[in-house]
PQR file of N, CA, C, O and H, with PARSE charges and radii, in Angstrom:
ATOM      1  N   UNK A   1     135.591  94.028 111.041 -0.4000 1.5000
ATOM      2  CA  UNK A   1     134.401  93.529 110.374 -0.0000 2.0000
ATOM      3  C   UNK A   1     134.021  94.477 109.238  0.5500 1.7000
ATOM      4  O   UNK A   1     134.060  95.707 109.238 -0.5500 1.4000
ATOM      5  N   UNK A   2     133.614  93.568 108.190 -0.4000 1.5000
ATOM      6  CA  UNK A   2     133.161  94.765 106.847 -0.0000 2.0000
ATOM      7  C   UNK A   2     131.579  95.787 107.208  0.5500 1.7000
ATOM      8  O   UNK A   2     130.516  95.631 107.810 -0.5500 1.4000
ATOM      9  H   UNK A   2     133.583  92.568 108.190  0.4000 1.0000
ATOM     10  N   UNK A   3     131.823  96.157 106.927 -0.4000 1.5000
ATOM     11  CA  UNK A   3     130.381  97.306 106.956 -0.0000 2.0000
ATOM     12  C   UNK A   3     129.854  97.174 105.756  0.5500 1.7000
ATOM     13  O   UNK A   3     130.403  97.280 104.659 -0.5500 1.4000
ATOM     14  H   UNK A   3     132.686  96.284 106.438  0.4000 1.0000
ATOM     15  N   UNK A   4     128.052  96.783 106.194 -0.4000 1.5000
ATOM     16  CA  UNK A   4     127.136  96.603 104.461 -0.0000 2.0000
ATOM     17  C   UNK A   4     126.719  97.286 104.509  0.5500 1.7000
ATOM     18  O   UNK A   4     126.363  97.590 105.648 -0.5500 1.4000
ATOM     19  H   UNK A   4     127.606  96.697 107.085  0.4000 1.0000
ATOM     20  N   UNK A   5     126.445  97.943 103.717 -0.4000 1.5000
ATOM     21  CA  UNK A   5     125.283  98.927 103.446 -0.0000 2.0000
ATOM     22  C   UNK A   5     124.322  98.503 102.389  0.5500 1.7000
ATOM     23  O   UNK A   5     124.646  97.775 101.451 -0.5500 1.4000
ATOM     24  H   UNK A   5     126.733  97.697 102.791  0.4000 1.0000
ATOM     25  N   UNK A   6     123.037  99.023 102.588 -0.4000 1.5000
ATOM     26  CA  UNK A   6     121.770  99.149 102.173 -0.0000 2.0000
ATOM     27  C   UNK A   6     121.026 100.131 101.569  0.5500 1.7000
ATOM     28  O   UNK A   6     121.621 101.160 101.889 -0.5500 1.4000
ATOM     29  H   UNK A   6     122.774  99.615 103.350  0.4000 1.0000
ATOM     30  N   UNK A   7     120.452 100.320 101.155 -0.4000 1.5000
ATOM     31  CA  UNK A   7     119.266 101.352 100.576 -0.0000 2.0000
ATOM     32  C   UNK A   7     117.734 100.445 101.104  0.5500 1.7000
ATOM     33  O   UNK A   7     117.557  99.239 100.935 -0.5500 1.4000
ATOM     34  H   UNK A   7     119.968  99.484 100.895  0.4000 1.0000
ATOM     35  N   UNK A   8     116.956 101.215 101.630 -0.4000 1.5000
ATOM     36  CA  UNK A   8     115.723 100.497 102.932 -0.0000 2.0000
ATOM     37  C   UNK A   8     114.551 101.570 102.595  0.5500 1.7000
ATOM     38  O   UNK A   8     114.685 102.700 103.066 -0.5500 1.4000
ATOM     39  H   UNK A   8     117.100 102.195 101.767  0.4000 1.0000
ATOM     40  N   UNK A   9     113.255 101.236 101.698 -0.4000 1.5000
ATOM     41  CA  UNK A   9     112.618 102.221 101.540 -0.0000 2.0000
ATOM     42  C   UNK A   9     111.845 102.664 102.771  0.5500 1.7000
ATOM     43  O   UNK A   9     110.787 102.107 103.065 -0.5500 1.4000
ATOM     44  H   UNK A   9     113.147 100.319 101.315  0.4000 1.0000
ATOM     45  N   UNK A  10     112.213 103.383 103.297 -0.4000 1.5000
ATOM     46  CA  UNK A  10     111.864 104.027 104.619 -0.0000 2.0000
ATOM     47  C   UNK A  10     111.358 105.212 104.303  0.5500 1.7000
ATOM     48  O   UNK A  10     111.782 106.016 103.473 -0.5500 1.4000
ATOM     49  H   UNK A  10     113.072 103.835 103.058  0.4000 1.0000
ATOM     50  N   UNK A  11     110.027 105.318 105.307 -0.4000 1.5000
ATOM     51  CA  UNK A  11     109.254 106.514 105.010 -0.0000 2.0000
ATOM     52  C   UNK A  11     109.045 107.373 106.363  0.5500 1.7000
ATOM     53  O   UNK A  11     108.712 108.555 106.276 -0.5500 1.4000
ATOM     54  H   UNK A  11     109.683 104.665 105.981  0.4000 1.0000
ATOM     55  N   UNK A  12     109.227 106.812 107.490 -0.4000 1.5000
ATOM     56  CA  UNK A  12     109.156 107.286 108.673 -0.0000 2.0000
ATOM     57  C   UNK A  12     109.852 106.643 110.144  0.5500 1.7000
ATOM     58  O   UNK A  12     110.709 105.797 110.400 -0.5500 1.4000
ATOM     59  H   UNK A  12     109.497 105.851 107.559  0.4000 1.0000
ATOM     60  N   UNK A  13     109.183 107.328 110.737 -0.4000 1.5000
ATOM     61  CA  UNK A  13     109.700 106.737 112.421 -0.0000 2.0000
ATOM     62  C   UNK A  13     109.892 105.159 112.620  0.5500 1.7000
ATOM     63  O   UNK A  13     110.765 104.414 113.065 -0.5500 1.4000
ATOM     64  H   UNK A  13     108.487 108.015 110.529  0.4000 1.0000
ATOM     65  N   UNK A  14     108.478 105.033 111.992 -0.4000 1.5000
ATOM     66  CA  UNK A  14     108.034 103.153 112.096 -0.0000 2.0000
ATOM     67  C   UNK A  14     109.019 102.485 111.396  0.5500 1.7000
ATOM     68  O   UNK A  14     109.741 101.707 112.019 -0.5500 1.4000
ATOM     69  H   UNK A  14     107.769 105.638 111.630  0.4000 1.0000
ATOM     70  N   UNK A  15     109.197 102.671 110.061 -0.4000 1.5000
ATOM     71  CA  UNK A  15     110.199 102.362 109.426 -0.0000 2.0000
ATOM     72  C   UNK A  15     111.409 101.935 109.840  0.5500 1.7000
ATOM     73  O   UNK A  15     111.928 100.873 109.496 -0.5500 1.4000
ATOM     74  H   UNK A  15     108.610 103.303 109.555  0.4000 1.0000
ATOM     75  N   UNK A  16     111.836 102.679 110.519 -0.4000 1.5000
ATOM     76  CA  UNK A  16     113.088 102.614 111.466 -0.0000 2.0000
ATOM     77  C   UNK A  16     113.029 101.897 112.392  0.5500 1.7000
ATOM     78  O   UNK A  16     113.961 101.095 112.444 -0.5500 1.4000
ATOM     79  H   UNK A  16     111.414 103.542 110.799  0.4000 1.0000
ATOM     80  N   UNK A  17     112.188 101.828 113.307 -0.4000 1.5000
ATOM     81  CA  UNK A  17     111.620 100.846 114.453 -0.0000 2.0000
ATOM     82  C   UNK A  17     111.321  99.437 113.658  0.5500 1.7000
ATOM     83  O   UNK A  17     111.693  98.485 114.343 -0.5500 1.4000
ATOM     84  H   UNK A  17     111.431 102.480 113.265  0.4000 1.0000
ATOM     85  N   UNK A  18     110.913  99.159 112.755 -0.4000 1.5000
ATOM     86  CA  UNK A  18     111.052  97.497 111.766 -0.0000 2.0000
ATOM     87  C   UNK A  18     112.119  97.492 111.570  0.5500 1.7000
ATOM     88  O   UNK A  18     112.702  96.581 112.158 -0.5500 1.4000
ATOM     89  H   UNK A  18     110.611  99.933 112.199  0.4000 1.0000
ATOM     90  N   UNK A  19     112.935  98.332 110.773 -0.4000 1.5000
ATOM     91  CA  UNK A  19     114.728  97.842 110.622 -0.0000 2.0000
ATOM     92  C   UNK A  19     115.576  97.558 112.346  0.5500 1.7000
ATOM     93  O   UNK A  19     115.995  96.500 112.814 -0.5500 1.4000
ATOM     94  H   UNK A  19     112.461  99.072 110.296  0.4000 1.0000
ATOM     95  N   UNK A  20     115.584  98.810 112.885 -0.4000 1.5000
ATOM     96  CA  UNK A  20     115.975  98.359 114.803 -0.0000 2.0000
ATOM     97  C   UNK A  20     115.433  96.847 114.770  0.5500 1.7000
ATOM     98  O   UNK A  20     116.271  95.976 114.540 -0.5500 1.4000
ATOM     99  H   UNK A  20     115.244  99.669 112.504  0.4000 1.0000
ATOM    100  N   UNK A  21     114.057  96.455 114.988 -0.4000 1.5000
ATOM    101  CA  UNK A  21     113.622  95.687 115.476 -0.0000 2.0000
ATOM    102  C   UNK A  21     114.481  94.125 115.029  0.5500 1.7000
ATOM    103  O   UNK A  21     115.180  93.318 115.642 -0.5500 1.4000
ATOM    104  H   UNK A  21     113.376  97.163 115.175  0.4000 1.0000
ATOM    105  N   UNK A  22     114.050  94.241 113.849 -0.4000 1.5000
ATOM    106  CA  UNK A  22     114.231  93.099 113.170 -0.0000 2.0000
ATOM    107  C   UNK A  22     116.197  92.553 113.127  0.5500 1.7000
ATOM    108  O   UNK A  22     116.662  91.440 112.882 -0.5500 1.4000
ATOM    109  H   UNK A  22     113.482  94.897 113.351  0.4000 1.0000
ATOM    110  N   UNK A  23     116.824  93.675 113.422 -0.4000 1.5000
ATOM    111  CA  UNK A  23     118.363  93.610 112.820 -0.0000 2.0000
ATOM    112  C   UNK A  23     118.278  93.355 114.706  0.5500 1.7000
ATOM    113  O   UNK A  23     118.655  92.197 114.885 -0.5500 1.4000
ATOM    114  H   UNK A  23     116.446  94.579 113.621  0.4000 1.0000
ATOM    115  N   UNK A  24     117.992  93.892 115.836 -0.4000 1.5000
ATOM    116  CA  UNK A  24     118.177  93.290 117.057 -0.0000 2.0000
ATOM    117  C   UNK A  24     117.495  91.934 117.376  0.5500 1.7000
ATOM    118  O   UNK A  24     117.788  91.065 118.197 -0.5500 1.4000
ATOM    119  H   UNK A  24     117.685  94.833 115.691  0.4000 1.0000
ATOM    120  N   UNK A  25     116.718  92.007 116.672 -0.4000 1.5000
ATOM    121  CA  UNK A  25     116.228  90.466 116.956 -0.0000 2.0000
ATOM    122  C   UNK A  25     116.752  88.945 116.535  0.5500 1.7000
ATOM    123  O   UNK A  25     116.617  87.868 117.116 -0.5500 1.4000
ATOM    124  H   UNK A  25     116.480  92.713 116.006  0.4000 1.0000
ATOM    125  N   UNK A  26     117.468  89.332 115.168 -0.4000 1.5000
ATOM    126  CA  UNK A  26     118.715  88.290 114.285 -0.0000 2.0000
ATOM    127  C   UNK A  26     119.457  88.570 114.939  0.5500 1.7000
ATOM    128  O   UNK A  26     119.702  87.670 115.742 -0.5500 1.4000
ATOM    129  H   UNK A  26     117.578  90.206 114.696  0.4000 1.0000
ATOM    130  N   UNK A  27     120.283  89.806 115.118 -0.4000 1.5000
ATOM    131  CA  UNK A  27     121.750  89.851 115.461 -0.0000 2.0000
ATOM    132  C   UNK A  27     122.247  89.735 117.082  0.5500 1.7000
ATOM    133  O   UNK A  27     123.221  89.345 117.725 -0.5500 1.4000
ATOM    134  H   UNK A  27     120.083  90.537 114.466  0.4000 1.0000
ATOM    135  N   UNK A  28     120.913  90.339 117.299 -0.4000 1.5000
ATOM    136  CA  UNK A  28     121.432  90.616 119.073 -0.0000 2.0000
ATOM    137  C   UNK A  28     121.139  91.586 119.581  0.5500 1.7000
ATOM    138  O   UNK A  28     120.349  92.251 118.910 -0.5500 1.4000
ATOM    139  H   UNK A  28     120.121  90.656 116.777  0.4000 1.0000
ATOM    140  N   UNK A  29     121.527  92.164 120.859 -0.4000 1.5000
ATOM    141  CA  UNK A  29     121.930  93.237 121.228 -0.0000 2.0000
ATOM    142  C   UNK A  29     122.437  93.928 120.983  0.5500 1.7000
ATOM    143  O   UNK A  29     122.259  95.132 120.798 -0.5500 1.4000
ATOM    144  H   UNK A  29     122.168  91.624 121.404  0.4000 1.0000
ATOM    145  N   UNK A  30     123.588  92.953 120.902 -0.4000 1.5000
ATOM    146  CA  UNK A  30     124.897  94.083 120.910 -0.0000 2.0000
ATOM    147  C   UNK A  30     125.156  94.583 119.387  0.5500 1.7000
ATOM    148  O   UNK A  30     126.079  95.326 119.054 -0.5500 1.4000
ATOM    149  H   UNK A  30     123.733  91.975 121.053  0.4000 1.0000
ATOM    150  N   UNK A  31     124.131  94.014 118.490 -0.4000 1.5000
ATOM    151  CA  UNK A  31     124.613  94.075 116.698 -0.0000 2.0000
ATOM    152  C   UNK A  31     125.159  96.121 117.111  0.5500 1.7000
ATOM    153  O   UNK A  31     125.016  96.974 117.987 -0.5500 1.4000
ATOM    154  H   UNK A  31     123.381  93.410 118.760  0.4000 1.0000
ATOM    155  N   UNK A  32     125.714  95.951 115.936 -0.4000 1.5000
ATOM    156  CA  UNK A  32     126.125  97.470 115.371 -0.0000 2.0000
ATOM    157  C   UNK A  32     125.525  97.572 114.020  0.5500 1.7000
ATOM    158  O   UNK A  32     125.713  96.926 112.989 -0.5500 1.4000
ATOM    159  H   UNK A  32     125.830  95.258 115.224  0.4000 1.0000
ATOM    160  N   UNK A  33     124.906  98.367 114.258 -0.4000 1.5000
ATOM    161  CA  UNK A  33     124.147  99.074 112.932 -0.0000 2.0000
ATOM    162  C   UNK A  33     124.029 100.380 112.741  0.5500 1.7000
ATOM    163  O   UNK A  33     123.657 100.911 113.788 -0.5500 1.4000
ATOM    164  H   UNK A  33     124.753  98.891 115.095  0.4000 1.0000
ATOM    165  N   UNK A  34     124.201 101.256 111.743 -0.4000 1.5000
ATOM    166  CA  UNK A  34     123.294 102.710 111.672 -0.0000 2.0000
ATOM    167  C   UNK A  34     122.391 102.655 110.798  0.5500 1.7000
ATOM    168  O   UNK A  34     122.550 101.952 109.800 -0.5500 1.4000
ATOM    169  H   UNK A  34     124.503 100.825 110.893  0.4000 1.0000
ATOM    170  N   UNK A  35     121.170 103.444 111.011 -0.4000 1.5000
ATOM    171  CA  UNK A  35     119.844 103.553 110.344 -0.0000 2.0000
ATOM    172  C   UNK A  35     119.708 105.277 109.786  0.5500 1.7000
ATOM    173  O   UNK A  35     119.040 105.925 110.591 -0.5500 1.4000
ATOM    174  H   UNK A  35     121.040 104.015 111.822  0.4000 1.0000
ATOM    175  N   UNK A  36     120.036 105.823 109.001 -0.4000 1.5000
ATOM    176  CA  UNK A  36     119.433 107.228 108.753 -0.0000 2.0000
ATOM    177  C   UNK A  36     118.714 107.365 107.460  0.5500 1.7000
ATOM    178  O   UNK A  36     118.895 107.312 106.244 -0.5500 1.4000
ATOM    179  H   UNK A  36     120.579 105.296 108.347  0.4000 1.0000
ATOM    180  N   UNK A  37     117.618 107.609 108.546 -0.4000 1.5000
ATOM    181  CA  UNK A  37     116.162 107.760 107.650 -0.0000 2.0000
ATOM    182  C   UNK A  37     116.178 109.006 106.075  0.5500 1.7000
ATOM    183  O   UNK A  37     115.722 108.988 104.932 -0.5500 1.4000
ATOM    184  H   UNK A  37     117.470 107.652 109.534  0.4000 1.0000
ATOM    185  N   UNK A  38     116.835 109.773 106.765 -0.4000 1.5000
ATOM    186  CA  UNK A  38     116.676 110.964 105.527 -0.0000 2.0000
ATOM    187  C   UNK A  38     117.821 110.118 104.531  0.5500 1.7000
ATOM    188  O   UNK A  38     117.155 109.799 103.546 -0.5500 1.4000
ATOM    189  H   UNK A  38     117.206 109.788 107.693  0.4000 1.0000
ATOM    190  N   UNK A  39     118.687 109.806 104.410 -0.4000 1.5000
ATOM    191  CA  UNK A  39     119.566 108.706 103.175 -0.0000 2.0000
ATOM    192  C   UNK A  39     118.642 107.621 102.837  0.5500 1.7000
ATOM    193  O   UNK A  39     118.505 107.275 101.663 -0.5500 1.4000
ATOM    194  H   UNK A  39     119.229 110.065 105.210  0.4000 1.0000
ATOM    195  N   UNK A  40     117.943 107.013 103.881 -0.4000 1.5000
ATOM    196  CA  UNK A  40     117.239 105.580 103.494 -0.0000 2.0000
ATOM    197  C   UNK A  40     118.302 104.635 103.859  0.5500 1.7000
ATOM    198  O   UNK A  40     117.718 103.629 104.264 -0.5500 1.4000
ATOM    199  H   UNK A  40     118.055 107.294 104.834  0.4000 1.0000
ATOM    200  N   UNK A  41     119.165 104.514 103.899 -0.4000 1.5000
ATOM    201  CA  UNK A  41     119.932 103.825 104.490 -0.0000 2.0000
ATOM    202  C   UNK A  41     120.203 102.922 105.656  0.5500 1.7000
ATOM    203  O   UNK A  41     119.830 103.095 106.817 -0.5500 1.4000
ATOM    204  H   UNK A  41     119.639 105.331 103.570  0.4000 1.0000
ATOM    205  N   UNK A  42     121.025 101.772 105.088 -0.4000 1.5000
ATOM    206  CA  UNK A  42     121.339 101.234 106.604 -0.0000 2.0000
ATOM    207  C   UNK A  42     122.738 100.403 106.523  0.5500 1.7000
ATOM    208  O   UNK A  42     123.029  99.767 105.510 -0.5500 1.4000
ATOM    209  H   UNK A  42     121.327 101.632 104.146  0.4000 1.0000
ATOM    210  N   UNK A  43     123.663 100.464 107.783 -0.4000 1.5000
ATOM    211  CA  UNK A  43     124.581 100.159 107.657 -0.0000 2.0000
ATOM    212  C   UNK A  43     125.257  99.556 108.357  0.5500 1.7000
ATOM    213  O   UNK A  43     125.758 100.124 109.328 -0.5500 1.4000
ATOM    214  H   UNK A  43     123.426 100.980 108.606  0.4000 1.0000
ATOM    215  N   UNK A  44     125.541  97.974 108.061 -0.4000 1.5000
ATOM    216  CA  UNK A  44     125.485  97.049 109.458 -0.0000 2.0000
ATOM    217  C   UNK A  44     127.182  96.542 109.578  0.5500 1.7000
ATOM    218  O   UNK A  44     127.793  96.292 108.539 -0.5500 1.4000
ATOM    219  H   UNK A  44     125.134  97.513 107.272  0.4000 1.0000
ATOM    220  N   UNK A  45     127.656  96.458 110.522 -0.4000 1.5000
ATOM    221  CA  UNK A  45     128.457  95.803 111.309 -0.0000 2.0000
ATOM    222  C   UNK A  45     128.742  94.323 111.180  0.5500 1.7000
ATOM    223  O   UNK A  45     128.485  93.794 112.261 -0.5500 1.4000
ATOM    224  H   UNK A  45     127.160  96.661 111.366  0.4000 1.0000
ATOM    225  N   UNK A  46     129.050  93.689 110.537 -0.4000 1.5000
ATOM    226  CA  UNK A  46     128.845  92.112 110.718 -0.0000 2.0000
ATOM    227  C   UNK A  46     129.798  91.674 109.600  0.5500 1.7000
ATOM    228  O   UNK A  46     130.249  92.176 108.571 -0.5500 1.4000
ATOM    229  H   UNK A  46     129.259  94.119 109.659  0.4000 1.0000
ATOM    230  N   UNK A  47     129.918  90.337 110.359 -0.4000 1.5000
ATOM    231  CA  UNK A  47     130.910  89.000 109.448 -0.0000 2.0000
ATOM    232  C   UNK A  47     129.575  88.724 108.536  0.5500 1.7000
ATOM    233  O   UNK A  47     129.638  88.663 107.308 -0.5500 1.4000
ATOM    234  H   UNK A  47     129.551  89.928 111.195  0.4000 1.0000
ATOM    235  N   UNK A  48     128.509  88.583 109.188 -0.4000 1.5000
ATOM    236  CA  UNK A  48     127.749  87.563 108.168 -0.0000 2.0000
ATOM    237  C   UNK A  48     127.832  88.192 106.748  0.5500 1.7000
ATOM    238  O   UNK A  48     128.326  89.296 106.519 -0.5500 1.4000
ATOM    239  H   UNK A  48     128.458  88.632 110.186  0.4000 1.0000
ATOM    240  N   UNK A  49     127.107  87.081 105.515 -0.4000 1.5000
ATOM    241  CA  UNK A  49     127.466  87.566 104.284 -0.0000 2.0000
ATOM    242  C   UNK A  49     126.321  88.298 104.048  0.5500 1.7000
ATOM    243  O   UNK A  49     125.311  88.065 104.713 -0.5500 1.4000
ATOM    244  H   UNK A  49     126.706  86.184 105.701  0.4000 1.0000
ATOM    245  N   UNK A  50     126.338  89.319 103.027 -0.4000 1.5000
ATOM    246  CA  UNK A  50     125.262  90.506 102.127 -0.0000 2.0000
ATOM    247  C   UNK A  50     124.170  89.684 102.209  0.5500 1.7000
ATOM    248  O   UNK A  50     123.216  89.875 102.963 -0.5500 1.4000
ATOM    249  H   UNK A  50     127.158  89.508 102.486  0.4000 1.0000
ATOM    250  N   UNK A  51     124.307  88.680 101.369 -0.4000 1.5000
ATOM    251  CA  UNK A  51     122.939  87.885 101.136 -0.0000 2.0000
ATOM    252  C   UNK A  51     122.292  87.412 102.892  0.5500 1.7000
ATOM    253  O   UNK A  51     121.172  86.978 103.164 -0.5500 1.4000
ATOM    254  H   UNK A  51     125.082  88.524 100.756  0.4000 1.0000
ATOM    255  N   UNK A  52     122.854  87.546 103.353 -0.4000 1.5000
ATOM    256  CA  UNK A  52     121.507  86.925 104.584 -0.0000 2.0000
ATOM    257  C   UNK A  52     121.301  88.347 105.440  0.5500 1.7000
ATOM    258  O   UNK A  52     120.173  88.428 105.925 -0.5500 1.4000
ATOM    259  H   UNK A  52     123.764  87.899 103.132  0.4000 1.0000
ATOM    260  N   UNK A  53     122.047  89.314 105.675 -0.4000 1.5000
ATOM    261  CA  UNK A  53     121.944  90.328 105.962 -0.0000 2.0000
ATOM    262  C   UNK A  53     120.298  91.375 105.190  0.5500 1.7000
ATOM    263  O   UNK A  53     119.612  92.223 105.760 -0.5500 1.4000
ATOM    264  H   UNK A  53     122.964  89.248 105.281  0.4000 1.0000
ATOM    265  N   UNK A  54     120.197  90.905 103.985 -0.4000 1.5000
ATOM    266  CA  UNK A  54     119.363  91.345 102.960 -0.0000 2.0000
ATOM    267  C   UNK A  54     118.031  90.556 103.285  0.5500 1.7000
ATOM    268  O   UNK A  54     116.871  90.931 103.449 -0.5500 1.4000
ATOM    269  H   UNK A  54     120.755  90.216 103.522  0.4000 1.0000
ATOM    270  N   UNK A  55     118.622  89.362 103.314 -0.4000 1.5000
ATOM    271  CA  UNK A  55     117.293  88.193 103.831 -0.0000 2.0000
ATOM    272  C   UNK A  55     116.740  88.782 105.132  0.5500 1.7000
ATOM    273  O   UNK A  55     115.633  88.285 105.337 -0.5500 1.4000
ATOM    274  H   UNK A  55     119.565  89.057 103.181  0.4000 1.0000
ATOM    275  N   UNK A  56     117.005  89.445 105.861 -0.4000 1.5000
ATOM    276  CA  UNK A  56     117.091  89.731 107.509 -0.0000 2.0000
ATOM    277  C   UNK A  56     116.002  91.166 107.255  0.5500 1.7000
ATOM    278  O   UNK A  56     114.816  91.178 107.583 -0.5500 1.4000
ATOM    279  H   UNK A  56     117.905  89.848 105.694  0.4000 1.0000
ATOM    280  N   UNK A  57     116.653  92.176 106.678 -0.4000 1.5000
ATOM    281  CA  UNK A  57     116.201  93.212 105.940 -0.0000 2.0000
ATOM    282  C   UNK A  57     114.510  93.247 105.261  0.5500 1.7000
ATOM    283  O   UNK A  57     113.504  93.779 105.731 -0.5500 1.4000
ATOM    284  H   UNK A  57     117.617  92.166 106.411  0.4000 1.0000
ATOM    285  N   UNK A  58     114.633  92.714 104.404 -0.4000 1.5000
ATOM    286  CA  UNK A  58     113.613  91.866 103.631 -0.0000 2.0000
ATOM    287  C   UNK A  58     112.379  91.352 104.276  0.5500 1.7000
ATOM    288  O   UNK A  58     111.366  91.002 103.668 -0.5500 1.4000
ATOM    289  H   UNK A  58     115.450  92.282 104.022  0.4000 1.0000
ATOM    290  N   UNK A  59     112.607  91.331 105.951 -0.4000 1.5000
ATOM    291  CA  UNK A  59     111.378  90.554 106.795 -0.0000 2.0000
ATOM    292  C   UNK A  59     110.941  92.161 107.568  0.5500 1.7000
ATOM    293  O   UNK A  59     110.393  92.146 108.670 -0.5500 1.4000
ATOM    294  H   UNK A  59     113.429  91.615 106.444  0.4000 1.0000
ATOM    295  N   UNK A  60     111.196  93.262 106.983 -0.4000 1.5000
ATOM    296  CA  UNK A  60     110.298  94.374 107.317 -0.0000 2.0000
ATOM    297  C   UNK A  60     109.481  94.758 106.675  0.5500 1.7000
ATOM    298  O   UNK A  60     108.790  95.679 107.112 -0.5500 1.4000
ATOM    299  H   UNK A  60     111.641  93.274 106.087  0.4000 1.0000
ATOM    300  N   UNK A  61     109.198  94.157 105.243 -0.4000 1.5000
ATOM    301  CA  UNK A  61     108.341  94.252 104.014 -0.0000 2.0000
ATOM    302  C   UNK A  61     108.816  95.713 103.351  0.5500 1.7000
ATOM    303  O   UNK A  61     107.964  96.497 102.934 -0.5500 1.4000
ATOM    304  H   UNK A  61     109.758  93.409 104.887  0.4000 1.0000
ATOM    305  N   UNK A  62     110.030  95.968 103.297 -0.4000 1.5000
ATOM    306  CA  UNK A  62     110.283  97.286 102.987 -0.0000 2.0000
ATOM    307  C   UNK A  62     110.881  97.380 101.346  0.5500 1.7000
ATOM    308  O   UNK A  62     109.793  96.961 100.953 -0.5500 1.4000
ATOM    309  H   UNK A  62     110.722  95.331 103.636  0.4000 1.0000
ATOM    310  N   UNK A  63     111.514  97.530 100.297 -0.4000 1.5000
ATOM    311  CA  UNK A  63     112.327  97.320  99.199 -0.0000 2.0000
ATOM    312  C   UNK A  63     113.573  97.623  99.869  0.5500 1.7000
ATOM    313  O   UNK A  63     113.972  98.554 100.569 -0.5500 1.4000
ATOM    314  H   UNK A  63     112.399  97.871 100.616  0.4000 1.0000
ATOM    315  N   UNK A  64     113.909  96.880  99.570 -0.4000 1.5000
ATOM    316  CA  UNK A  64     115.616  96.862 100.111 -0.0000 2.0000
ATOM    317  C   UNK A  64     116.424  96.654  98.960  0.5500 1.7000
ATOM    318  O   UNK A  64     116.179  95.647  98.297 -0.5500 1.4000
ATOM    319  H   UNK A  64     113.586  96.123  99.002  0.4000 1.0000
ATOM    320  N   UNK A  65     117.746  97.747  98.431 -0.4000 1.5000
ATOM    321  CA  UNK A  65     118.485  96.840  97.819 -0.0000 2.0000
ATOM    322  C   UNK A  65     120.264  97.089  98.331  0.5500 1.7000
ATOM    323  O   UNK A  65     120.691  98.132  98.826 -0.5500 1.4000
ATOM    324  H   UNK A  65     117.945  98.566  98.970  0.4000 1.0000
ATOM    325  N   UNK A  66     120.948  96.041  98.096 -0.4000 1.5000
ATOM    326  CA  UNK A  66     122.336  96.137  98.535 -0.0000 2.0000
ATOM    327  C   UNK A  66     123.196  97.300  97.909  0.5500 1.7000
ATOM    328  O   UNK A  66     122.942  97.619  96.747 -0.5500 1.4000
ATOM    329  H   UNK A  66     120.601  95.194  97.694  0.4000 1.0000
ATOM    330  N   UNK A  67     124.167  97.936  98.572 -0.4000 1.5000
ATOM    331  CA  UNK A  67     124.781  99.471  97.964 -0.0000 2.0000
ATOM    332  C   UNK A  67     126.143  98.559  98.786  0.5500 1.7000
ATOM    333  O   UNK A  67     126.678  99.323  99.589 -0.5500 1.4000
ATOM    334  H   UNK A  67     124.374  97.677  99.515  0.4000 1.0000
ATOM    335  N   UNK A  68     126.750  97.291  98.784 -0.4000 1.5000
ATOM    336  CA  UNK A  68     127.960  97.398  98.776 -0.0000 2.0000
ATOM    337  C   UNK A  68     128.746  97.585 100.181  0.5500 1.7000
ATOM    338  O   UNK A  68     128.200  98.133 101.138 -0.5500 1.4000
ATOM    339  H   UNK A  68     126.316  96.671  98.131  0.4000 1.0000
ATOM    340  N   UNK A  69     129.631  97.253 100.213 -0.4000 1.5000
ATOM    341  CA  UNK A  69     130.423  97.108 101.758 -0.0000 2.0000
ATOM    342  C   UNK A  69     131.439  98.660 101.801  0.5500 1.7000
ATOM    343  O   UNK A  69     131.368  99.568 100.973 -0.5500 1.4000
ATOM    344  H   UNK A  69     130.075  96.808  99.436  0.4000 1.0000
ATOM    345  N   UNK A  70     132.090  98.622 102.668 -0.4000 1.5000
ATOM    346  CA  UNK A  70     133.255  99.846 102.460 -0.0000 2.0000
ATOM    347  C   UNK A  70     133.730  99.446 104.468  0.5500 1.7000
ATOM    348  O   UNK A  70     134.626 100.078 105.028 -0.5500 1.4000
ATOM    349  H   UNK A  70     132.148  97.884 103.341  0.4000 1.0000
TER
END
């Protein structure tokens, strides 16, 4: 599976707990993601495409923008 990555304006703990929340609540349980707060970053696991991944993102009220797969 491709790995997306993100840029997630994250400012704290909470921050992180809306991205967790929201990416387990679309994806699942079992989603694979990493979140590190000091990059701002986030970096998800998934078939689905950038654009709904972003849409998903986007429902933490945070600025989000796409940085690309690898």
């Amino acid at each position: 599976m491709p790995i997306q990555r993100f840029h997630v304006a994250m400012t704290c703990e909470g921050c992180v707990r809306a991205v967790n929340n929201v990416l387990k609540k679309k994806l699942g349980e079992d989603a694979k993601f990493t979140i590190n707060l000091d990059e701002k970053t986030v970096e998800v696991d998934s078939d689905l495409p950038e654009s709904q991944l972003l849409e998903m993102l986007v429902k933490t009220g945070k600025e989000v923008k796409p940085l690309g797969s690898k």
